[in-house]
N, C-alpha and C positions, 0 to 999 in steps of 0.2 A: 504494500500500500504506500502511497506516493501523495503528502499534500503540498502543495506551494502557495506562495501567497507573497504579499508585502505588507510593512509595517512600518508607520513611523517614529519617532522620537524627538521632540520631547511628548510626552501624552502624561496623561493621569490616573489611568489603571493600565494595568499589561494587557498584550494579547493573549487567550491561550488556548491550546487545542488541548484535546483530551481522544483518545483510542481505547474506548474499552469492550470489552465482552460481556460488560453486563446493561440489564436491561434500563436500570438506571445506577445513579451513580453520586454523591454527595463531594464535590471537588475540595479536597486540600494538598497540599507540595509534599505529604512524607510518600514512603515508596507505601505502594496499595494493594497486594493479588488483583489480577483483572483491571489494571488500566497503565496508561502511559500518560504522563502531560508534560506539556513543555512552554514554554510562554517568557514572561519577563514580570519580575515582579519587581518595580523600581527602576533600578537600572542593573538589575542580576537578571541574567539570560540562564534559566533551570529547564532541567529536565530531570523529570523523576519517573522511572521505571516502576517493576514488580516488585522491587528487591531492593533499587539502590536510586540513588542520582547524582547528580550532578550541576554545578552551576559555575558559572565566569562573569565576572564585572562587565558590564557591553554598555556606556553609556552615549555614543557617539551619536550627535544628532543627526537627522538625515532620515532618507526612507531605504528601508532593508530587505532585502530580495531574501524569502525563506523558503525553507525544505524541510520535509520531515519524512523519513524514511523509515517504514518497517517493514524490515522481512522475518524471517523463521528464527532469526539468530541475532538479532541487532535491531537497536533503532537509533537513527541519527537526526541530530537538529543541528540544521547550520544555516547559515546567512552569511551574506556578500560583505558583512563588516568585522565580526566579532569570529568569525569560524565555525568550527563544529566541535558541536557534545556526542560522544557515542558511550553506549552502554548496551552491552552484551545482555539481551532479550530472549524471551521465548511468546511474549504475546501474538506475536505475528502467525503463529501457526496453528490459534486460536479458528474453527468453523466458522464464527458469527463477530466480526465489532463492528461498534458504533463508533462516530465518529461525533 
């Protein structure tokens, strides 16, 4: 699964996606069974997995060409300013997510 998108900066709340396998789903940043997000909260660019996360300082203004990639084994977030976060995944190989 493959999202893209842009984003700007400075704003007032983050963007954030969420990939989960469940039917619904109550958002916060610790790692969760059954979902993925990643977004910006401030000016920290997070992603947080099943398991684990990760996050990097990204405060550069401007607008941001993103990506978020899951497959069987990984999921990546990166943008045209700050880079990429990866973290070794298994939601991808989930029958059913929502996005």
């Amino acid at each position: 699964m493959c999202v893209s998108g842009s984003h700007s900066l400075p704003f007032a709340c983050g963007v954030c996606v969420l990939c989960c396998s469940l039917h619904s789903y109550e958002w916060e940043w610790e790692p969760t069974v059954g979902s993925v997000r990643v977004g910006w909260a401030g000016s920290v660019k997070q992603l947080a997995g099943q398991r684990a996360s990760a996050e990097v300082a990204c405060a550069a203004f401007g607008v941001y060409a993103i990506d978020v990639v899951l497959s069987a084994s990984a999921v990546e977030f990166s943008d045209d300013v700050c880079g990429a976060l990866v973290l070794s995944e298994t939601l991808g190989e989930s029958p059913s997510l929502y996005l």
